[in-house]
C-alpha angles and dihedrals in degrees: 000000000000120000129201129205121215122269115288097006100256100056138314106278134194148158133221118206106210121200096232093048123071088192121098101230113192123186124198114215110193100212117198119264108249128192117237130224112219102243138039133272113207122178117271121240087246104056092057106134112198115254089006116138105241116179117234107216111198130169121218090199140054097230085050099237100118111071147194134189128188140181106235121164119214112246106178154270128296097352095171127068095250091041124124120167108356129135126210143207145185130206111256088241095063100039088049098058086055093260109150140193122268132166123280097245085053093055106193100126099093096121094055150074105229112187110199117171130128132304087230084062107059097113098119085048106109136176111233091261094050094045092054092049089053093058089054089050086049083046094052092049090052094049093050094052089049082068 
């Protein structure tokens, strides 16, 4: 098992400019060492729960250093009529502005992002505290490859 260490060694800090004070303020947060486990674990088709925020963890390089992480909300199974086995999803923007799916031939979705692909391909689909754990494990390869 891998194991990172928090940010910094010594805790994950950062600061918040606010618009009324003219003073940086900057806060330290000491965050519990975890052990990693050395692969990924995405969520399983199966395990999908409706209107429920999943993380897409995608890699913009071959050697995965090179992340991206994006909001999506799980919006169903088959949800057109020649469908089998396809899961969607919606960007977290529009769903959260109360924009829904609706079928193509409807059309309303042009205000969303709507993710459709096969139940068999959910590998990149996290829950927040694996994604999270597959971005340490994309910190501890950088900083491998810095030495």
């Amino acid at each position: 098992m891998l194991q990172y260490k928090p940010a910094f060694d010594e805790g994950m800090c950062y600061g918040r400019l606010r618009r009324r004070q003219p003073a940086f303020r900057k806060r330290c947060y000491d965050f519990e060492s975890r052990e990693l486990k050395p692969y990924s674990e995405p969520v399983s088709a199966s395990d999908l729960k409706e209107g429920v925020i999943y993380f897409f963890i995608n890699f913009a390089d071959d050697a995965m250093l090179l992340p991206t992480m994006e909001p999506v909300v799980f919006i169903g199974r088959n949800l057109d009529a020649n469908d089998a086995g396809v899961v969607y999803f919606q960007d977290i923007d529009s769903y959260q502005q109360g924009v829904r799916y609706c079928s193509p031939a409807e059309n309303k979705n042009e205000n969303a992002m709507i993710y459709s692909g096969s139940e068999n391909e959910t590998g990149h689909v996290f829950e927040y505290e694996h994604a999270l754990e597959e971005l340490m494990r994309c910190a501890l390869r950088r900083r491998t490859m810095r030495k």
